[in-house]
MIGU-250939 format. One line per 8 residues: for each residue x, y, z of C-alpha. Coordinates in Angstrom, 3 decimals. Each point is the difference from the previous one (the first is absolute). Example, Ala and Ser with C-alpha at 12.3 -4.5 7.8 and 13.67 -1.06 7.14 Angstrom:
<sites>
12.300,-4.500,7.800  1.370,3.440,-0.660
</sites>
This chain:
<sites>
-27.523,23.887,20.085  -3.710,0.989,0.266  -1.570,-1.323,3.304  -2.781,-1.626,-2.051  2.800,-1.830,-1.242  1.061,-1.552,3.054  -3.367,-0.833,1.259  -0.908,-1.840,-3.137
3.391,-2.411,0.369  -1.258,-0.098,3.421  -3.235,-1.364,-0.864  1.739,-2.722,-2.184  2.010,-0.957,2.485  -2.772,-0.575,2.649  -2.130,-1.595,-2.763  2.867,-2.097,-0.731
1.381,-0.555,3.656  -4.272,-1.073,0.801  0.174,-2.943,-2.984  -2.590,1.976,-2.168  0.521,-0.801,-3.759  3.378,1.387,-1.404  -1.865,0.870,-2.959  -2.720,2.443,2.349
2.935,1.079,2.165  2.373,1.521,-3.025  -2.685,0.671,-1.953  -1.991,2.107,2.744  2.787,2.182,1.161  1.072,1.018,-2.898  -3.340,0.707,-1.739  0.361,2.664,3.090
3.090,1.338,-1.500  -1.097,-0.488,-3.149  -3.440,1.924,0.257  1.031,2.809,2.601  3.674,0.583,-0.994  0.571,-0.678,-3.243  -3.807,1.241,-1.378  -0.865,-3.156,-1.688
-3.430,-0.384,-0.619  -2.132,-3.568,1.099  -0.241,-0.318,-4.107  3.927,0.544,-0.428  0.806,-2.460,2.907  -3.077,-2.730,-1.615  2.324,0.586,-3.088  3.085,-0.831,1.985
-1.474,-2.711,1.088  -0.759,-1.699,-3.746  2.894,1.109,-1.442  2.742,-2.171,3.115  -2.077,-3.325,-1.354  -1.017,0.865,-3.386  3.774,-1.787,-1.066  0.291,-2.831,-2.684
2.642,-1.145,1.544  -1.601,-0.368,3.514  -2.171,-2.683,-1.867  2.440,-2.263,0.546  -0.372,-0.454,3.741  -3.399,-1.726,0.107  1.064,-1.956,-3.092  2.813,-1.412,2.050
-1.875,-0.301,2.647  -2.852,-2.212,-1.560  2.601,-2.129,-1.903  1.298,-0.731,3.579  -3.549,-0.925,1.631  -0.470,-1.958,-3.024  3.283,-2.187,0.734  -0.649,-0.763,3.173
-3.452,-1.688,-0.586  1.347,-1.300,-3.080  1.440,-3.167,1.081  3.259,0.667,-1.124  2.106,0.950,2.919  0.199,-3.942,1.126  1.566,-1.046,-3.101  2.307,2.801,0.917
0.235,-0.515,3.298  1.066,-3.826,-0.811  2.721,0.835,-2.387  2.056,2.415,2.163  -0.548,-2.485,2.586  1.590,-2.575,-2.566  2.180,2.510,-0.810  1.713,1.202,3.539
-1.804,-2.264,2.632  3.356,-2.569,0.581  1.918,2.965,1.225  0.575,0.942,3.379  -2.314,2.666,0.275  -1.062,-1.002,-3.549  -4.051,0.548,0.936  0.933,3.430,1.434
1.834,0.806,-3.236  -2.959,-1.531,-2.326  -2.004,2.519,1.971  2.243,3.133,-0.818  0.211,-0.771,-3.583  -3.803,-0.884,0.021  -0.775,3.782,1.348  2.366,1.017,-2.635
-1.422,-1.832,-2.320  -3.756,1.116,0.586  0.860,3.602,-0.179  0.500,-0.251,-3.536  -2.971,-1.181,-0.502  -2.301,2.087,2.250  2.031,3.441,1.335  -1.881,-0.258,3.063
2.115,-0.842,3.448  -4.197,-0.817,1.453  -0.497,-2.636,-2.334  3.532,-1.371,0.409  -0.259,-0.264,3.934  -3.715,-1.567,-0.682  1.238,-2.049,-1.869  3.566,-1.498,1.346
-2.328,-0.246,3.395  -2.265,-2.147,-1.062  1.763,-2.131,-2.208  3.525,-0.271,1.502  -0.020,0.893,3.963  -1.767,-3.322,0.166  2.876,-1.643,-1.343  2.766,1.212,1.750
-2.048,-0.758,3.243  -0.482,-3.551,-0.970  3.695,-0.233,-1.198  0.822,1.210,3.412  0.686,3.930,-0.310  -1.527,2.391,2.971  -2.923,1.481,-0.674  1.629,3.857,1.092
2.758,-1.004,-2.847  -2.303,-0.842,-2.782  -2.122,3.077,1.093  3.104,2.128,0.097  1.657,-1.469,-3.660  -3.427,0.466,-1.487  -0.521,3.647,1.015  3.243,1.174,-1.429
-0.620,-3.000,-3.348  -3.088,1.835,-0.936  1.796,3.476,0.641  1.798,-1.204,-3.322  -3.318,0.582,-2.319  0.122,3.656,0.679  4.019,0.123,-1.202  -0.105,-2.725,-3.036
-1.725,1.241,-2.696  -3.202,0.595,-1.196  -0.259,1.819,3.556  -2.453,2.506,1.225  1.974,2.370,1.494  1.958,0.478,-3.106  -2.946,0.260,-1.907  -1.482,2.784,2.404
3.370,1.643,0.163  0.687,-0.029,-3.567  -3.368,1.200,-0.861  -0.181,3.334,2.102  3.438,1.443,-0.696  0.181,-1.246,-3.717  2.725,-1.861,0.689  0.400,-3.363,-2.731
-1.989,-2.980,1.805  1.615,-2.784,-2.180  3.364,1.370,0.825  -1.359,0.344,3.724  -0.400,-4.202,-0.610  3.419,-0.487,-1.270  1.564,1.726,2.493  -1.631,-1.920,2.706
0.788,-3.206,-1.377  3.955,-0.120,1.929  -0.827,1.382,2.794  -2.780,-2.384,0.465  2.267,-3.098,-1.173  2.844,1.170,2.538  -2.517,0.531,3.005  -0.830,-3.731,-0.882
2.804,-1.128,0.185  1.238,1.574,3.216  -3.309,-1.551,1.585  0.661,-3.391,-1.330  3.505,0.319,1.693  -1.346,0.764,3.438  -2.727,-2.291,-0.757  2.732,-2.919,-0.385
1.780,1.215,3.071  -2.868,0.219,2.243  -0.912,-3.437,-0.967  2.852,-1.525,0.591  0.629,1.358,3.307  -3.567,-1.040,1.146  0.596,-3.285,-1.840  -3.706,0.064,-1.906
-0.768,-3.095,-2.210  1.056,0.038,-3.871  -2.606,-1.815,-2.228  0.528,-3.430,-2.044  2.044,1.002,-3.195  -1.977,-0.005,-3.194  0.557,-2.456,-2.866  0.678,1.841,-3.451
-3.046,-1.482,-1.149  -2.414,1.459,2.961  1.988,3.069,-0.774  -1.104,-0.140,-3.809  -3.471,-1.111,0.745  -0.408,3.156,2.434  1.892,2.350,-2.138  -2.558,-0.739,-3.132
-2.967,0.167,2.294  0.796,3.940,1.167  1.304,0.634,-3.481  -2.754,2.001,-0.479  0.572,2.312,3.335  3.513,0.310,-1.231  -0.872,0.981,-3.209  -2.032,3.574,1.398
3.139,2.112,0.700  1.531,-0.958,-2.941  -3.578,1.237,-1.803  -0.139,2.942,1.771  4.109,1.440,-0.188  0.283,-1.495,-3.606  -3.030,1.921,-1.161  1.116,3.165,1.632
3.357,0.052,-0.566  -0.301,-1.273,-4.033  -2.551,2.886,-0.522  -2.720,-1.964,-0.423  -2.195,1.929,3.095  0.463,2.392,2.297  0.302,-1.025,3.885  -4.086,1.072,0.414
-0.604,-2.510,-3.292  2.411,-2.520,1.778  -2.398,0.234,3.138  -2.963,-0.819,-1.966  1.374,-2.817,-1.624  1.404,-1.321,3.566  -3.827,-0.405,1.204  -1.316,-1.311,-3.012
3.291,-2.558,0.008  -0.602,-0.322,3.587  -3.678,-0.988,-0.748  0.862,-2.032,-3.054  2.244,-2.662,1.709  -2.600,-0.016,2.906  -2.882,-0.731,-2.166  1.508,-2.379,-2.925
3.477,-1.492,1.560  -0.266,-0.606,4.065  -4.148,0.166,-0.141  -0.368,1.236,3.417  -0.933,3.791,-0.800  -4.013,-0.407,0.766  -2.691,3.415,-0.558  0.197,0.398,3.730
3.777,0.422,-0.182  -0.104,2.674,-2.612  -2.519,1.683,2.054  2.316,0.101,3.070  2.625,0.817,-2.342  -1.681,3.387,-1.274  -1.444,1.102,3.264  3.310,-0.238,1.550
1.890,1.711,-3.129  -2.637,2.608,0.620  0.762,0.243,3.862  3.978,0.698,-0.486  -0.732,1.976,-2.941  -2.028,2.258,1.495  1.709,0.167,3.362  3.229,0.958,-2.244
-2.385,2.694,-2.196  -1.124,1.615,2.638  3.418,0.709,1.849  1.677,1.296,-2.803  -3.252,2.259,-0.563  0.573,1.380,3.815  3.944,-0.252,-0.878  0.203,2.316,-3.190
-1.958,2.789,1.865  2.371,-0.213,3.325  3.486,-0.288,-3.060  -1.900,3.391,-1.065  0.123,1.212,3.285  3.856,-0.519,0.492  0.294,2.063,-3.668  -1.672,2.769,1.203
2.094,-0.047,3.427  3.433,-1.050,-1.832  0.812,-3.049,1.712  1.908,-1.502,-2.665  1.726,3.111,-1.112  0.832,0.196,3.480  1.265,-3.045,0.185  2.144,0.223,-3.309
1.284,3.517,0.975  0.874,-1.610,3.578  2.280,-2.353,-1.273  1.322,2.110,-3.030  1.417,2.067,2.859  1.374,-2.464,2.115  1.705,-1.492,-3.016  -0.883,-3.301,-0.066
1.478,-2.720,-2.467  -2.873,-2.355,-1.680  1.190,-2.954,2.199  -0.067,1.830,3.095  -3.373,1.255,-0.764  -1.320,-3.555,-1.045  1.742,-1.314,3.606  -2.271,2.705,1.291
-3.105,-0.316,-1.498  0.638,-4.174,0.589  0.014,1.235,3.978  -2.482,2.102,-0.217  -2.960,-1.961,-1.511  1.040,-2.956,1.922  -0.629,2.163,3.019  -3.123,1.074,-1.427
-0.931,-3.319,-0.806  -0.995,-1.299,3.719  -2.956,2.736,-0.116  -0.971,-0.049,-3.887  -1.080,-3.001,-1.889  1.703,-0.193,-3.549  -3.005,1.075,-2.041  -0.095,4.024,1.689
3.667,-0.474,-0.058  -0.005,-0.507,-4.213  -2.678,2.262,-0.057  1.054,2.978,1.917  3.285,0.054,1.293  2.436,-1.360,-2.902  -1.368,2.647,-2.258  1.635,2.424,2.397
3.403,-0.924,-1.050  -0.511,-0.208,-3.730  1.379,4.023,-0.214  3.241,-1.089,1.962  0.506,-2.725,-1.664  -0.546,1.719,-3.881  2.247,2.543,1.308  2.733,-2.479,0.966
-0.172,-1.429,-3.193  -1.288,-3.822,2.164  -2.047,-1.681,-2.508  -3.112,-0.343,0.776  -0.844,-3.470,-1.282  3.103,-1.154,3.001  -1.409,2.395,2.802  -3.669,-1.853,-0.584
1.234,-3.185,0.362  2.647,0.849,3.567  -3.480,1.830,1.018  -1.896,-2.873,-0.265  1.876,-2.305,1.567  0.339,2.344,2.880  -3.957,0.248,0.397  0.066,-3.838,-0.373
1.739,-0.475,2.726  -2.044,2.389,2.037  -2.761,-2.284,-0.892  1.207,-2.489,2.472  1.806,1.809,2.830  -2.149,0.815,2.894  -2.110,1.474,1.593  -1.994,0.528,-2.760
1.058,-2.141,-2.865  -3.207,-1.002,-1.663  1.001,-3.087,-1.474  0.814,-1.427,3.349  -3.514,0.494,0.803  -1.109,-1.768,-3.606  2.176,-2.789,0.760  -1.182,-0.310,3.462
-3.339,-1.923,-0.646  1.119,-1.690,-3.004  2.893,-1.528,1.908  -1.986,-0.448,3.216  2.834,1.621,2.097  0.973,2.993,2.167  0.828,3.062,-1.631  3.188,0.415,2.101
1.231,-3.660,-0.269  -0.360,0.905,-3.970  1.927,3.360,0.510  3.146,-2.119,1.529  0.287,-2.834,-2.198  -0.758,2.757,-2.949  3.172,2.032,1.384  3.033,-1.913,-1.179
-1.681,-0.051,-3.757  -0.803,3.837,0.743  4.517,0.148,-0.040  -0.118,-1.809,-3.451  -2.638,2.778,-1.216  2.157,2.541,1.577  3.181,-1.248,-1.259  -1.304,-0.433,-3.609
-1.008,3.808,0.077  3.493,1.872,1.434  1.593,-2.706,-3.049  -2.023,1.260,-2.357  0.076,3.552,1.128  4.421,-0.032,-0.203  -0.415,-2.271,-3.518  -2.741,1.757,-2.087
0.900,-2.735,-2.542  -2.028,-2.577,1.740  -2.796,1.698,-0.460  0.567,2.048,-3.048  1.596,-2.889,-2.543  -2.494,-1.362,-1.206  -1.976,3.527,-0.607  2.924,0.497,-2.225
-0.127,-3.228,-1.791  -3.461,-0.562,-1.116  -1.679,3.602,1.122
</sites>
């Protein structure tokens, strides 16, 4: 490989290693490979640049994004909040497993893991701490709750992934859709179990009529997903269309039903849609030049040719891969890792005749899980502040619900069915 080469992945990885931008640090090093080894011009790499955002599909992220700042100023997540409390709270455990299903439930409404942990922090941690729960635990249960937004559709990462490797997105969301439900319900499990052993409080059991009252009151939450999946899924829009309609449904019930969506709000809303959006933008600008630079060095058709020759089967490659980007996953956070390195496998797994649709999804939930495992885990330093508690007391009451995310992955990787059945049905 040309020395130029190795000085520009150098460069990245100092960049990277010094906390500069990931955006400057892939995008830097190889606009060195690009310009000096490859003979690109500055106007062919500007072009480069356009053409990695200039994606119809890609307009779906800040839609989703907006549609989930919108919901959390809208005043609708304490009707919600109050019905799965209604709902779950007389269990043992019952507020830890209204939590769970409440991070499940917000992901399909805003596909960001951000705005689920913002959210679930301010609105539930206090709670549990009043109902008696430790504050590490309801740090630790809402780090890995939120995790759930990024893995139950609409969700980001699918989005992203679906949209630079022309791979289906609204088959992407059906396919995360069991996964997601069986990683719930693993965490609910140990949620239970922890509970019980540490003998935390269960709330006063709702009457059928509080239980009615609250259910018609977040109606109009509960209504969103089916908005969004029933318009995609009957033809009526296309996941970017079903974005759009999420904010302006988001904004709607905000405005006209719960009445707490003020001017101010909106404005927060948009500036912080523009934040994300432009944070995300601007890595996968830096991240299509670097996936140029592994074409032009062959790192995926080394990769593919590597394990053509050791004869791997698809499950032993998926086993694999599962090791490999959970490995990866203490250094990277899960946006590079969509980005840059589950592209590299897409040859392999064409080649093995994997589907690509079921690779996405085990991907995902690998890089997911990297999101919360130290040292870096970002989303243990999001929670952090929201949660008022140390980042390593978060990491070890986050670790038993880390098992449930693991477990749900190897079961999904040995029964592709779990994932894949409802692509089949309605995709």
């Amino acid at each position: 490989m040309d020395m130029l080469v190795w000085l520009s992945i150098g460069l990245m990885t100092l960049l990277f290693l010094s906390g500069a931008p990931l955006g400057i640090a892939f995008g830097l090093g190889s606009g060195i490979i690009a310009m000096f080894v490859m003979g690109l011009s500055v106007e062919n790499i500007s072009h480069i640049f356009f053409s990695s955002i200039h994606s119809y599909p890609l307009l779906a992220c800040p839609f989703f994004i907006l549609a989930g700042n919108l919901i959390l100023r809208s005043g609708g997540m304490v009707p919600l909040r109050k019905l799965m409390q209604a709902l779950f709270g007389h269990w043992p455990g019952g507020l830890a497993v209204a939590t769970i299903i409440f991070g499940a439930f917000l992901g399909s409404i805003s596909g960001s893991s951000a705005a689920c942990v913002a959210i679930i922090g301010t609105a539930i941690v206090p709670i549990l701490l009043e109902s008696g729960y430790d504050r590490p635990f309801a740090s630790g249960l809402t780090v890995t709750a939120g995790e759930l937004g990024l893995l139950i559709p609409p969700s980001l990462f699918f989005i992203i992934f679906g949209a630079l490797n022309k791979i289906s997105i609204a088959d992407l969301f059906l396919a995360g859709i069991g996964p997601g439900v069986v990683t719930a319900f693993f965490m609910c499990i140990i949620a239970i179990f922890i509970s019980r052993k540490r003998k935390y409080k269960t709330g006063v059991t709702a009457t059928w009529t509080e239980r009615r009252q609250t259910f018609t009151k977040a109606l109009p939450v509960l209504f969103m997903p089916i908005l969004i999946f029933g318009g995609i899924y009957s033809g009526k829009f296309s996941p970017t269309q079903a974005a759009a309609v999420a904010a302006i449904y988001s904004a709607g019930i905000g405005l006209l039903v719960y009445r707490e969506l003020t001017f101010d709000g909106i404005k927060d809303s948009i500036v912080e849609t523009m934040k994300i959006s432009g944070m995300i933008y601007f890595l996968i600008i830096g991240s299509d030049l670097m996936g140029r630079m592994f074409g032009y060095v062959m790192l995926p058709q080394s990769i593919c040719n590597w394990v053509t020759a050791i004869e791997l089967a698809p499950l032993n490659f998926l086993l694999l891969v599962d090791i490999l980007l959970l490995v990866m996953g203490l250094v990277f956070s899960s946006i590079p890792m969509v980005i840059i390195v589950l592209p590299l496998f897409l040859p392999t797994v064409h080649s093995l005749g994997i589907d690509p649709v079921f690779y996405g999804v085990l991907a995902v939930m690998n890089s997911l899980i990297g999101e919360i495992t130290p040292p870096f885990g970002p989303q243990l330093w999001v929670t952090a502040p929201i949660c008022h508690e140390k980042i390593g007391a978060i990491a070890r009451e986050a670790a038993p619900f880390l098992v449930a995310w693991a477990l749900a992955m190897l079961l999904t990787t040995f029964i592709p069915g779990i994932a894949m059945f409802a692509v089949k049905c309605f995709g």
